[in-house]
C-alpha positions as CSV (number, residue, x, y, z in Angstrom):
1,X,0.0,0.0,0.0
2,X,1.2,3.5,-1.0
3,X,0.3,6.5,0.9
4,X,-1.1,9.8,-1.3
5,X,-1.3,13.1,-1.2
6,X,-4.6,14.5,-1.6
7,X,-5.6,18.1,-1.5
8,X,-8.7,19.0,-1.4
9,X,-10.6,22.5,-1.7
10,X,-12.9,23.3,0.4
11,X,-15.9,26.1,0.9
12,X,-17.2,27.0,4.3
13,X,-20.1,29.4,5.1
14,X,-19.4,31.2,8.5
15,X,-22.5,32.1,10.3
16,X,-22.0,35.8,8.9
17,X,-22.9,34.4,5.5
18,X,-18.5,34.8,4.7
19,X,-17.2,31.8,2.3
20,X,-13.6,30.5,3.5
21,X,-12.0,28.5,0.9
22,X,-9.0,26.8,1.3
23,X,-6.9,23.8,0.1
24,X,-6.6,21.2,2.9
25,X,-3.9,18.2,2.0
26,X,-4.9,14.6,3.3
27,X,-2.4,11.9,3.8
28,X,-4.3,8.8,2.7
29,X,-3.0,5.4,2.6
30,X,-4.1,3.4,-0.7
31,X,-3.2,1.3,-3.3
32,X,-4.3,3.7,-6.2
33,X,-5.6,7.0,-7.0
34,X,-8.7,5.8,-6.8
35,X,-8.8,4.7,-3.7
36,X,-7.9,7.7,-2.1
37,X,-10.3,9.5,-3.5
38,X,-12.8,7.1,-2.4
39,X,-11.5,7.5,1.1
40,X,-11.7,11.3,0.8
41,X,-15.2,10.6,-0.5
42,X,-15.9,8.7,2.2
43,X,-14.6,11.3,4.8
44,X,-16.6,14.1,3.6
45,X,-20.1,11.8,3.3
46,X,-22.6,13.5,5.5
47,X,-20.5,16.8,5.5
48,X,-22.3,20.1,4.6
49,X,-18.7,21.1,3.5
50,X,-18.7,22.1,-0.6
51,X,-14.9,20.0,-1.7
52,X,-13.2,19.2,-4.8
53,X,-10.2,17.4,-5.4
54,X,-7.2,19.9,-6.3
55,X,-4.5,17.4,-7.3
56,X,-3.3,14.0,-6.2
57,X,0.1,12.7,-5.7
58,X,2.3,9.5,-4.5
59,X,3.8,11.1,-0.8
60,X,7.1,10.5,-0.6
61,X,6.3,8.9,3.3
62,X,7.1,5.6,4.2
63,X,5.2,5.0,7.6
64,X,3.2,6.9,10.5
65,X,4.7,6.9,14.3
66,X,1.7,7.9,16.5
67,X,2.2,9.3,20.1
68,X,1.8,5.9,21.3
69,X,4.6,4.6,19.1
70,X,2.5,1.9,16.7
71,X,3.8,2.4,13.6
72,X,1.8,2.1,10.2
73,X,3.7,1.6,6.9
């Protein structure tokens, strides 16, 4: 499994009617492209966040240490 890139842009209404928009990158772990977009998919289901995919890339990253020390490659 690969881990990818993915930046997604995204549109919030603030409760004064302001849209933010910004570019958020993801780090998704996948065997294709398509895969992590499904997982980004996934991740926004249910949101009432506007997103589209910006771009898409391989991540140089080989593994994940978190604060408890498991590692995920």
């Amino acid at each position: 499994m690969a881990h990818w890139t993915v930046r997604v842009k995204t549109t919030e209404e603030t409760d004064d009617g302001k849209l933010i928009r910004k570019i958020e990158p993801f780090l998704v772990k996948a065997d294709t492209i398509e895969e992590s977009q499904a997982r980004i998919r996934e991740y926004f289901k249910g949101m009432t966040i506007d997103y589209e995919f910006h771009s898409v890339s391989k991540s140089n990253i080989i593994g994940y240490i978190d604060g408890e020390g498991n590692v995920s490659e």
